[in-house]
PAKOL-82847 format. One record per atom (N, C-alpha, C, CB): residue in one letter; atom name; chain; x, y, z. Coordinates in steps of 0.2 Angstrom, whole numbers. Glycine has a CB too. Example, Ala and Ser with C-alpha at 12.3 -4.5 7.8 and 13.67 -1.06 7.14 Angstrom:
REM residues 2
a,N,A,66,-28,39
a,CA,A,62,-22,39
a,C,A,66,-16,39
a,CB,A,57,-22,45
s,N,A,64,-11,35
s,CA,A,68,-5,36
s,C,A,64,0,39
s,CB,A,70,-3,29
END
This chain:
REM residues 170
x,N,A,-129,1152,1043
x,CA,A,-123,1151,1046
x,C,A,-117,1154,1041
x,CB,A,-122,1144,1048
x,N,A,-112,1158,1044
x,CA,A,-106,1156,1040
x,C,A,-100,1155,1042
x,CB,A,-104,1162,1036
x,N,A,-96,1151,1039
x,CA,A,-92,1146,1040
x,C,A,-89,1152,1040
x,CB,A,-89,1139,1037
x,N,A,-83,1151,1048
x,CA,A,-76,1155,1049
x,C,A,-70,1150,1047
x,CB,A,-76,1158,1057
x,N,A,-71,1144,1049
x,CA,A,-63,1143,1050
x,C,A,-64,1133,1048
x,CB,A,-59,1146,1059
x,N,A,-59,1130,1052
x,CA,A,-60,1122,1054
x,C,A,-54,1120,1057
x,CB,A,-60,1118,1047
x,N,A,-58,1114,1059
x,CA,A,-52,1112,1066
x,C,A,-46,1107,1060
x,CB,A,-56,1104,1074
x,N,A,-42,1110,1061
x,CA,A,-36,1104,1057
x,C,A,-31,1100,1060
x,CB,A,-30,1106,1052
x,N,A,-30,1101,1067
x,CA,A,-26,1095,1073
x,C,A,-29,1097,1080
x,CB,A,-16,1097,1073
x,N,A,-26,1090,1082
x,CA,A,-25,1092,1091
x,C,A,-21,1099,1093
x,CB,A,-21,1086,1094
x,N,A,-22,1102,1098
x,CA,A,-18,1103,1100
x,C,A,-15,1103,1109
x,CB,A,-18,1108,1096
x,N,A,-7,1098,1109
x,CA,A,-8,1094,1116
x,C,A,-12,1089,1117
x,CB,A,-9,1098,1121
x,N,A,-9,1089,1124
x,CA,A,-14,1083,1128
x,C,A,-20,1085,1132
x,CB,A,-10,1080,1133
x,N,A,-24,1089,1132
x,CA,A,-29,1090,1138
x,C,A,-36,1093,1133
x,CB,A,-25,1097,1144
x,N,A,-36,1092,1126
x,CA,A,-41,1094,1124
x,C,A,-44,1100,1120
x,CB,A,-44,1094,1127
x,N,A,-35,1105,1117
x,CA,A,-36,1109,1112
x,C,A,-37,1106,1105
x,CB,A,-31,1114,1112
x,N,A,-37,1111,1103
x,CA,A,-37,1111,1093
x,C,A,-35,1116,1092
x,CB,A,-44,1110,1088
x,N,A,-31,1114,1085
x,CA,A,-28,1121,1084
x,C,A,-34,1122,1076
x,CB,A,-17,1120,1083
x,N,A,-34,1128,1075
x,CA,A,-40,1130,1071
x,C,A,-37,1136,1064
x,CB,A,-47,1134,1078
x,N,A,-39,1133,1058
x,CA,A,-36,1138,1054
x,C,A,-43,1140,1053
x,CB,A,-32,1135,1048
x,N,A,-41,1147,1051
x,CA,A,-48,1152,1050
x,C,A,-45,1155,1044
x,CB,A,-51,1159,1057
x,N,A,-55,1155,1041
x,CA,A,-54,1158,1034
x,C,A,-56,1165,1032
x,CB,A,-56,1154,1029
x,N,A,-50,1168,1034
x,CA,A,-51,1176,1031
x,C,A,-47,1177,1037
x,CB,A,-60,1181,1029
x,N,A,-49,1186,1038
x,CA,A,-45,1190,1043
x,C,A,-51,1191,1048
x,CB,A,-42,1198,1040
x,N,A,-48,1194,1053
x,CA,A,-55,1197,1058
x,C,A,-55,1192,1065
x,CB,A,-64,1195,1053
x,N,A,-50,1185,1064
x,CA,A,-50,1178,1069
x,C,A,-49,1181,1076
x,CB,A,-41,1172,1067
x,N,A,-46,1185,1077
x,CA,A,-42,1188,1082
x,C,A,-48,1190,1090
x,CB,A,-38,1195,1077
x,N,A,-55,1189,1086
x,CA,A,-61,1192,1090
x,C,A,-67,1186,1090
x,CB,A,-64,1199,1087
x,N,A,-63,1180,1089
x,CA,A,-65,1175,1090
x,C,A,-68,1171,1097
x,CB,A,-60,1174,1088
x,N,A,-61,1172,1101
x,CA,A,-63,1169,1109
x,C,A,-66,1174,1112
x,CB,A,-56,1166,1114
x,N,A,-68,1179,1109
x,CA,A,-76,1182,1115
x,C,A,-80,1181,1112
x,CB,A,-77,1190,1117
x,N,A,-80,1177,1108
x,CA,A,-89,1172,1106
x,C,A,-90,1167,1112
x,CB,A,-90,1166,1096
x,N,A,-94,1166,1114
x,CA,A,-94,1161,1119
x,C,A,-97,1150,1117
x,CB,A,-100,1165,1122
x,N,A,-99,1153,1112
x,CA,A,-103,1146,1108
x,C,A,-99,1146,1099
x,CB,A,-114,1147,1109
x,N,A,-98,1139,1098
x,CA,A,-97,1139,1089
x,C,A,-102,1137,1089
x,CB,A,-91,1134,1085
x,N,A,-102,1133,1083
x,CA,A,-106,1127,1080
x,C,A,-102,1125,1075
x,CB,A,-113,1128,1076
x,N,A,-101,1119,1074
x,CA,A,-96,1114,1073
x,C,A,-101,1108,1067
x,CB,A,-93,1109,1083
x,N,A,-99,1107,1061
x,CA,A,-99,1101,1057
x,C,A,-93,1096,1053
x,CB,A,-104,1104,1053
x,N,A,-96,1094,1048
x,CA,A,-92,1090,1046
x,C,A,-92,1091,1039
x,CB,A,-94,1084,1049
x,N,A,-97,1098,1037
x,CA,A,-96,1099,1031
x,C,A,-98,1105,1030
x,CB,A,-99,1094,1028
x,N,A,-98,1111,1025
x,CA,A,-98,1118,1026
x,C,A,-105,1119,1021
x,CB,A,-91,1122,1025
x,N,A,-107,1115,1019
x,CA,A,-112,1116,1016
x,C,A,-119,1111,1015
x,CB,A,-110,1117,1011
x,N,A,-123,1113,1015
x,CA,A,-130,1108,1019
x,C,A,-127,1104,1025
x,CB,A,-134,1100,1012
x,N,A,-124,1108,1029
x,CA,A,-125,1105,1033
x,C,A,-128,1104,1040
x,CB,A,-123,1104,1032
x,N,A,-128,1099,1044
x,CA,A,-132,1100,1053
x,C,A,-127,1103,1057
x,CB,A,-135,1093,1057
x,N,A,-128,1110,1060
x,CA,A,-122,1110,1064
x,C,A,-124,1109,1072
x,CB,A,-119,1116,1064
x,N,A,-121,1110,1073
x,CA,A,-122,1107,1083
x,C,A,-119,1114,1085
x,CB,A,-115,1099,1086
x,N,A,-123,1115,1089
x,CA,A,-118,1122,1095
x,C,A,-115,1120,1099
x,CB,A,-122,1126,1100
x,N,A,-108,1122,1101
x,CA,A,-103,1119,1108
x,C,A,-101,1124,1111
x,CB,A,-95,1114,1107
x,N,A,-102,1123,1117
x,CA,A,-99,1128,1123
x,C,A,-93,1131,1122
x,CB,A,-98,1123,1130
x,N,A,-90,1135,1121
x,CA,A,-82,1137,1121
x,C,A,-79,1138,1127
x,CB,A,-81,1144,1116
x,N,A,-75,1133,1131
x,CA,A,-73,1134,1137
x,C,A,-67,1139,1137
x,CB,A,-73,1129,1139
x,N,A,-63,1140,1131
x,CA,A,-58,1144,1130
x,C,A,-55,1145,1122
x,CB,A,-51,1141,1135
x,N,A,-50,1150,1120
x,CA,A,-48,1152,1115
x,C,A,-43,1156,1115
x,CB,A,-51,1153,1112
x,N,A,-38,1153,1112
x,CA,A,-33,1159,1112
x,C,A,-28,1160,1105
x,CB,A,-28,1158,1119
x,N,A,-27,1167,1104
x,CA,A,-20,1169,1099
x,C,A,-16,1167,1101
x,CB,A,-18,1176,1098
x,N,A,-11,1159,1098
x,CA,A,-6,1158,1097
x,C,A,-4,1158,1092
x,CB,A,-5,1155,1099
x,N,A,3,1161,1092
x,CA,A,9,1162,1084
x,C,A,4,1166,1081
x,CB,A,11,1155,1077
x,N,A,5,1163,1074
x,CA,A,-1,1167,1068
x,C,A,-7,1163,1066
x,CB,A,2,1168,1060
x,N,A,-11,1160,1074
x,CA,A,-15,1155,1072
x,C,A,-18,1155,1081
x,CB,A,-12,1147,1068
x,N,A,-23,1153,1078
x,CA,A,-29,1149,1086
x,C,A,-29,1144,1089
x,CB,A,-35,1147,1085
x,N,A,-32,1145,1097
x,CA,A,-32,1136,1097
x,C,A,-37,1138,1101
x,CB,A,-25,1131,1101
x,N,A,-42,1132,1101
x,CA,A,-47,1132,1108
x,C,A,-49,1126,1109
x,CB,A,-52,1135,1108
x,N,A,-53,1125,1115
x,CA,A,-55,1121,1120
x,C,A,-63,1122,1120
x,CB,A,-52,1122,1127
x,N,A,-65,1117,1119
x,CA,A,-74,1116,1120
x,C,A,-76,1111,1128
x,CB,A,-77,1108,1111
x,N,A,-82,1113,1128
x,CA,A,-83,1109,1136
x,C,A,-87,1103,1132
x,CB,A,-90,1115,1143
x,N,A,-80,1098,1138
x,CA,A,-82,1090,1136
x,C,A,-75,1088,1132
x,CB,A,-90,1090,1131
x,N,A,-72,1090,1130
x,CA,A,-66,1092,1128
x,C,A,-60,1090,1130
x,CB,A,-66,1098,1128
x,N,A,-60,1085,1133
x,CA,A,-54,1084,1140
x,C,A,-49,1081,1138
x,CB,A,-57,1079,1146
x,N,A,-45,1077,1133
x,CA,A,-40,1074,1132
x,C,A,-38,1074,1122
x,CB,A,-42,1065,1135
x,N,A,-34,1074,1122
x,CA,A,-31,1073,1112
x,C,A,-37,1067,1112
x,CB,A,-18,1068,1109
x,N,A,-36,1063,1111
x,CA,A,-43,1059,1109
x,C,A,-48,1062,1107
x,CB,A,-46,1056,1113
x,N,A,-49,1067,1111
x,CA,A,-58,1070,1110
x,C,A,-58,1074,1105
x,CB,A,-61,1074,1116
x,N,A,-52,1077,1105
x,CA,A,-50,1082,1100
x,C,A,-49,1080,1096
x,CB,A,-46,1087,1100
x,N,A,-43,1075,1095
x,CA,A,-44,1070,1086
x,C,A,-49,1070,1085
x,CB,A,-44,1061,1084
x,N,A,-56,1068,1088
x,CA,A,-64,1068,1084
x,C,A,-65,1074,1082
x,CB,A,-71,1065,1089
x,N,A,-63,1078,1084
x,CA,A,-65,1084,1080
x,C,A,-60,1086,1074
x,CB,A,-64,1089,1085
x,N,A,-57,1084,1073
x,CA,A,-51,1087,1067
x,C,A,-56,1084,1060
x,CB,A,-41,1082,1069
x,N,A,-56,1090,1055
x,CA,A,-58,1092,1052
x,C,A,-66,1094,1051
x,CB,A,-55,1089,1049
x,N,A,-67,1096,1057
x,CA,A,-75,1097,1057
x,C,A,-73,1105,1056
x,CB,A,-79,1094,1066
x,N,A,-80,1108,1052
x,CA,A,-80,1117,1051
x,C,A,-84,1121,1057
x,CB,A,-85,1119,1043
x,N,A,-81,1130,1056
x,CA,A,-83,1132,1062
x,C,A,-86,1135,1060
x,CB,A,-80,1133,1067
x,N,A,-93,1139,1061
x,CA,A,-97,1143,1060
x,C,A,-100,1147,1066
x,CB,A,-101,1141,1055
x,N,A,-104,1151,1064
x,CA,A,-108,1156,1067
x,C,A,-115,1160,1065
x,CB,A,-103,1160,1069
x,N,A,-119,1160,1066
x,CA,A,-124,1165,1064
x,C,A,-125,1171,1064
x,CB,A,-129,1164,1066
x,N,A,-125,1175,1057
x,CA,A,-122,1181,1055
x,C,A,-124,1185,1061
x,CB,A,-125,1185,1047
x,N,A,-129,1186,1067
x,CA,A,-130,1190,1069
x,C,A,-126,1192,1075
x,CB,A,-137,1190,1071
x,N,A,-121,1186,1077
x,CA,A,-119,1186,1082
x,C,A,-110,1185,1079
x,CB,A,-123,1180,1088
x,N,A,-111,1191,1074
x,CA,A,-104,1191,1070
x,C,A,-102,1198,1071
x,CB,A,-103,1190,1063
x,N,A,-98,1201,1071
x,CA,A,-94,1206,1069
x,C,A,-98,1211,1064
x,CB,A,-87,1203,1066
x,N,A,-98,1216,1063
x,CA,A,-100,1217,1056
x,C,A,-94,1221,1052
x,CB,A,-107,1222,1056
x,N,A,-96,1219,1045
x,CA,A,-87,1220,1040
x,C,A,-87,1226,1040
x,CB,A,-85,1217,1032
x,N,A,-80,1228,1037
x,CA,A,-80,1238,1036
x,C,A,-82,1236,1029
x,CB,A,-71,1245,1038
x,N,A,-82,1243,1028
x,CA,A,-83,1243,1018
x,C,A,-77,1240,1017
x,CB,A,-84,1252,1012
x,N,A,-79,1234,1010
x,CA,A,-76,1232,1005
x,C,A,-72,1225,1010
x,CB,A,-71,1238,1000
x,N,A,-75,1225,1016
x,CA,A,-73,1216,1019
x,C,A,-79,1215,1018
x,CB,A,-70,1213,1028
x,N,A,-77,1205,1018
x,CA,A,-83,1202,1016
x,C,A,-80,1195,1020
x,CB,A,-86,1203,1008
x,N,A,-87,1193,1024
x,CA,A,-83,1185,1027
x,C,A,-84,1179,1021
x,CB,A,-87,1181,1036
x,N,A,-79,1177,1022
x,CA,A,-79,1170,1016
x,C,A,-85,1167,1012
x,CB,A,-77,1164,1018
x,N,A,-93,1168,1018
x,CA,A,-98,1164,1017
x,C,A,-102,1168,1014
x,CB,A,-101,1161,1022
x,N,A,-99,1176,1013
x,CA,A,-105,1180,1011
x,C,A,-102,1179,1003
x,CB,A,-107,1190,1014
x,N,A,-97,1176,997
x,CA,A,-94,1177,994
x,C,A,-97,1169,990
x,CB,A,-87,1179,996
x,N,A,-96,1164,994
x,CA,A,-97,1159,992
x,C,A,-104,1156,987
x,CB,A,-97,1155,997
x,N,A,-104,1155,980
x,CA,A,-110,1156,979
x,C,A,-113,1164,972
x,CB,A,-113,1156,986
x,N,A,-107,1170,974
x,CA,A,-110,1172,969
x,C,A,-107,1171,962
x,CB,A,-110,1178,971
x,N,A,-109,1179,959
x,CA,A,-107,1174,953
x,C,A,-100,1179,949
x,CB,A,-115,1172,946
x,N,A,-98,1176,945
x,CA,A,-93,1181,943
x,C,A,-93,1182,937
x,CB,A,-86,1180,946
x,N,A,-93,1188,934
x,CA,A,-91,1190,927
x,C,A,-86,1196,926
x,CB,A,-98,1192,923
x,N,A,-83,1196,920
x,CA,A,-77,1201,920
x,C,A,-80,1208,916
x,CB,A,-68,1196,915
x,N,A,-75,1210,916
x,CA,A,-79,1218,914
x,C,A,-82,1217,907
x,CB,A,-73,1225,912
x,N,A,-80,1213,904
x,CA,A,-84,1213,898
x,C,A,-90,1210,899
x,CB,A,-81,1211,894
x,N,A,-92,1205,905
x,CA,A,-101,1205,905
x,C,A,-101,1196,904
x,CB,A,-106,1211,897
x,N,A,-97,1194,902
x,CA,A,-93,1185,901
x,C,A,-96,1183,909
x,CB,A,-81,1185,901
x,N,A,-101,1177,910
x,CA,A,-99,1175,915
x,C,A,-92,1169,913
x,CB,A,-106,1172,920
x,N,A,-89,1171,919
x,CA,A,-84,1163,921
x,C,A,-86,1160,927
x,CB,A,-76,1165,924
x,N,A,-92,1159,930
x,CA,A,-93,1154,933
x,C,A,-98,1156,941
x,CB,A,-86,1150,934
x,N,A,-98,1152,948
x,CA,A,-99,1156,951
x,C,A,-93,1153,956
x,CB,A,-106,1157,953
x,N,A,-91,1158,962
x,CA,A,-88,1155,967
x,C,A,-90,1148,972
x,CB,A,-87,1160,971
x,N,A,-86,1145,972
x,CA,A,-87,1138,976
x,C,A,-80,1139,981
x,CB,A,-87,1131,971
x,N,A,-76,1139,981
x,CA,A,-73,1143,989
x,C,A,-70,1146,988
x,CB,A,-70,1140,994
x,N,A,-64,1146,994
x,CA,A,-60,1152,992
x,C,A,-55,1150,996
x,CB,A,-62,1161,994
x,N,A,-46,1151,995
x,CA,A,-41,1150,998
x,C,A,-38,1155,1001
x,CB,A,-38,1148,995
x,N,A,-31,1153,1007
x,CA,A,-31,1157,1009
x,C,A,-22,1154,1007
x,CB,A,-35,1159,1015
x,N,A,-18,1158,1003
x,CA,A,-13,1157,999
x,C,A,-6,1158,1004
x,CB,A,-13,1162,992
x,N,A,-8,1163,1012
x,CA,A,-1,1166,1011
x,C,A,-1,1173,1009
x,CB,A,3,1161,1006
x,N,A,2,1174,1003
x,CA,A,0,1180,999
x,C,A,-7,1184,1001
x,CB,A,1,1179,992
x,N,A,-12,1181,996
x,CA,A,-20,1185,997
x,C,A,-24,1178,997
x,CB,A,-22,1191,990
x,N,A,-29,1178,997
x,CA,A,-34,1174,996
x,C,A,-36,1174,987
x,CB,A,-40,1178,999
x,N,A,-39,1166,988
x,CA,A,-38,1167,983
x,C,A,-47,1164,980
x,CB,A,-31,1164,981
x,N,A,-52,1166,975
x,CA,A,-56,1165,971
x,C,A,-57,1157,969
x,CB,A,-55,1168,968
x,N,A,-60,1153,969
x,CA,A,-61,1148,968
x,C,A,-67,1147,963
x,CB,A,-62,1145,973
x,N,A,-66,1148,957
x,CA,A,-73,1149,954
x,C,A,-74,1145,951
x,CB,A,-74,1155,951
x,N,A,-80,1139,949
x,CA,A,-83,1135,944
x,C,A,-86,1135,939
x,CB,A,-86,1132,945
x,N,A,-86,1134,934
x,CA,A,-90,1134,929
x,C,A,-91,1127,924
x,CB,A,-87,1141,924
x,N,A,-98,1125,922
x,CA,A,-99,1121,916
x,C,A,-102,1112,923
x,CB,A,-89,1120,909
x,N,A,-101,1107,919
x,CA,A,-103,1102,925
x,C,A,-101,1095,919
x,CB,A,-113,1103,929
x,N,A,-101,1092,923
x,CA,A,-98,1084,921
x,C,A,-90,1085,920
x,CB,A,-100,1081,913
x,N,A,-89,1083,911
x,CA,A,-84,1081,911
x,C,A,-80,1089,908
x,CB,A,-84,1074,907
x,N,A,-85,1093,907
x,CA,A,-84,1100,906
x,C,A,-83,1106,911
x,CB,A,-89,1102,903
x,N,A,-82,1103,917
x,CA,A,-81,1107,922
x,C,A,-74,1110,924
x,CB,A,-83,1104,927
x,N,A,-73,1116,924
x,CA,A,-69,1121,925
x,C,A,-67,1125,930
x,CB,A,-70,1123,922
x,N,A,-62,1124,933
x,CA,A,-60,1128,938
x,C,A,-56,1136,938
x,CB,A,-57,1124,942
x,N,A,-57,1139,939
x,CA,A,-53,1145,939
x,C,A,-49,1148,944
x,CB,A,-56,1150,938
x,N,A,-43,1149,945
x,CA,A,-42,1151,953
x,C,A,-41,1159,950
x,CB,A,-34,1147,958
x,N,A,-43,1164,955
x,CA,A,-42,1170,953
x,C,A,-40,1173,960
x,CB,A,-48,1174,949
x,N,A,-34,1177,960
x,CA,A,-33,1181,967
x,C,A,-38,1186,967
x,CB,A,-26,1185,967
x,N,A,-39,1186,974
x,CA,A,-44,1191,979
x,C,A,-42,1199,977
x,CB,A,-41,1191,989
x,N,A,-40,1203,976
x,CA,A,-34,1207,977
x,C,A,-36,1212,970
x,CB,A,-24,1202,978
x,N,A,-35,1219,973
x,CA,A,-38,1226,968
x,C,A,-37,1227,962
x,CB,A,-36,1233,970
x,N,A,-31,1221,960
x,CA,A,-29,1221,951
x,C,A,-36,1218,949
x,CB,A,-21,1215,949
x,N,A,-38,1213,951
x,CA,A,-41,1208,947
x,C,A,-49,1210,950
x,CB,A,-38,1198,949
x,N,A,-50,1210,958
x,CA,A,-58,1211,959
x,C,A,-60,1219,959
x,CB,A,-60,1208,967
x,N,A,-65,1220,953
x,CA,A,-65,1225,954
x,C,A,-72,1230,957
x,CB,A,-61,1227,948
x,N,A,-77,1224,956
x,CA,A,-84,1224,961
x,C,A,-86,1220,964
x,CB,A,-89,1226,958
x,N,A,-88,1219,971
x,CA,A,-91,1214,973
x,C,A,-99,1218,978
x,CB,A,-85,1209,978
x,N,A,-102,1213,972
x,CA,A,-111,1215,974
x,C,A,-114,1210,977
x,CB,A,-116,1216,967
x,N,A,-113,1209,984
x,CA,A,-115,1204,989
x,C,A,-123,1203,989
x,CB,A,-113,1207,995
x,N,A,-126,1209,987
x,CA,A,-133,1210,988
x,C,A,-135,1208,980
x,CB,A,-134,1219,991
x,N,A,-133,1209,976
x,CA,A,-136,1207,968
x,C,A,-132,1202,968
x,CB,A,-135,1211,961
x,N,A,-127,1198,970
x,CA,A,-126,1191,969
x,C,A,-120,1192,963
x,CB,A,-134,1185,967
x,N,A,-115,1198,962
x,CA,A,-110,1197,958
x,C,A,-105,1199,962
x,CB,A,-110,1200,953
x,N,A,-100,1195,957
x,CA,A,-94,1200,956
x,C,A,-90,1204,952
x,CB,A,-90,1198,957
x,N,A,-89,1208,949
x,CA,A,-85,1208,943
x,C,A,-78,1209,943
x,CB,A,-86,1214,939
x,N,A,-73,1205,940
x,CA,A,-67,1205,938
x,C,A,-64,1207,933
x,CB,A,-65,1201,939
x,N,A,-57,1210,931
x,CA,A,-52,1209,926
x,C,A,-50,1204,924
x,CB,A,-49,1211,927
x,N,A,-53,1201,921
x,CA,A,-52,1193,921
x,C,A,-51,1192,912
x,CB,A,-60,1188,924
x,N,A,-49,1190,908
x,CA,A,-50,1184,904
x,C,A,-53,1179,903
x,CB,A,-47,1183,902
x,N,A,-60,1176,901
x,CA,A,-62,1171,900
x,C,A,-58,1164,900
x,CB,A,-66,1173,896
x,N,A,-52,1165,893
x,CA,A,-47,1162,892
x,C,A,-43,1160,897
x,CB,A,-45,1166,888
x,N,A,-43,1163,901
x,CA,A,-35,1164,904
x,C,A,-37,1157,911
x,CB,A,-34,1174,909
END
């Protein structure tokens, strides 16, 4: 599966949600016919739901599931994640990549240093941003690195890297 987006409110009274999605591409969304909906974006069980509608509002989504019938029902959904199975996705052009194919690998800077691997990614406004971990316990480190051609300057989806202009330090 890879997680697209997640429900973060109601939206109205009759059983929308309004849905932030992570990355670009959202816009071809409501001609999927079915999500799959959890409560967590990693190990976890998802459920398939009907999509009874979706639409581009503002600079964001909203949709409606069957069964779906009042704000109540949709409070139960708020903060649940949305995914899909790669096959019944879009495919990316060169050098896009959906959030889920990113999550996981590993990143080192031109000098061959790893800094960690990616554990998510944000979406700033400006660009997206890197989320990367390194070390565990009380040694654990986070890195935020922008998305963006200064800093990423390979991403090997298929060998499980990335390389950046990074400083280890920094």
């Amino acid at each position: 599966m890879i997680v697209l987006g997640r429900i973060v409110a109601p939206y109205g009274l009759h059983g929308w949600v309004k849905v932030h999605p992570f990355g670009d591409g959202w816009e071809a969304w409501p001609g999927m016919a079915r999500w799959w909906l959890a409560d967590s974006a990693e190990g976890a069980t998802w459920r398939e739901v009907k999509l009874d509608d979706a639409k581009v509002h503002g600079l964001g989504l909203i949709a409606k599931f069957d069964g779906c019938v009042d704000r109540s029902a949709a409070e139960a959904l708020e903060g649940l994640y949305i995914a899909a199975p790669r096959e019944l996705l879009p495919k990316t052009a060169e050098g896009e990549y959906y959030w889920g194919d990113l999550v996981g690998l590993k990143v080192e800077n031109l000098q061959g240093v790893s800094l960690g691997s990616v554990v998510e990614l944000l979406e700033t406004g400006a660009n997206t941003v890197l989320v990367v971990g390194d070390g565990e316990g009380d040694l654990k480190r986070e890195r935020l690195l922008p998305f963006v051609a200064q800093v990423v300057k390979q991403v090997d989806a298929v060998g499980g890297r990335i390389v950046v202009d990074w400083d280890r330090d920094w």
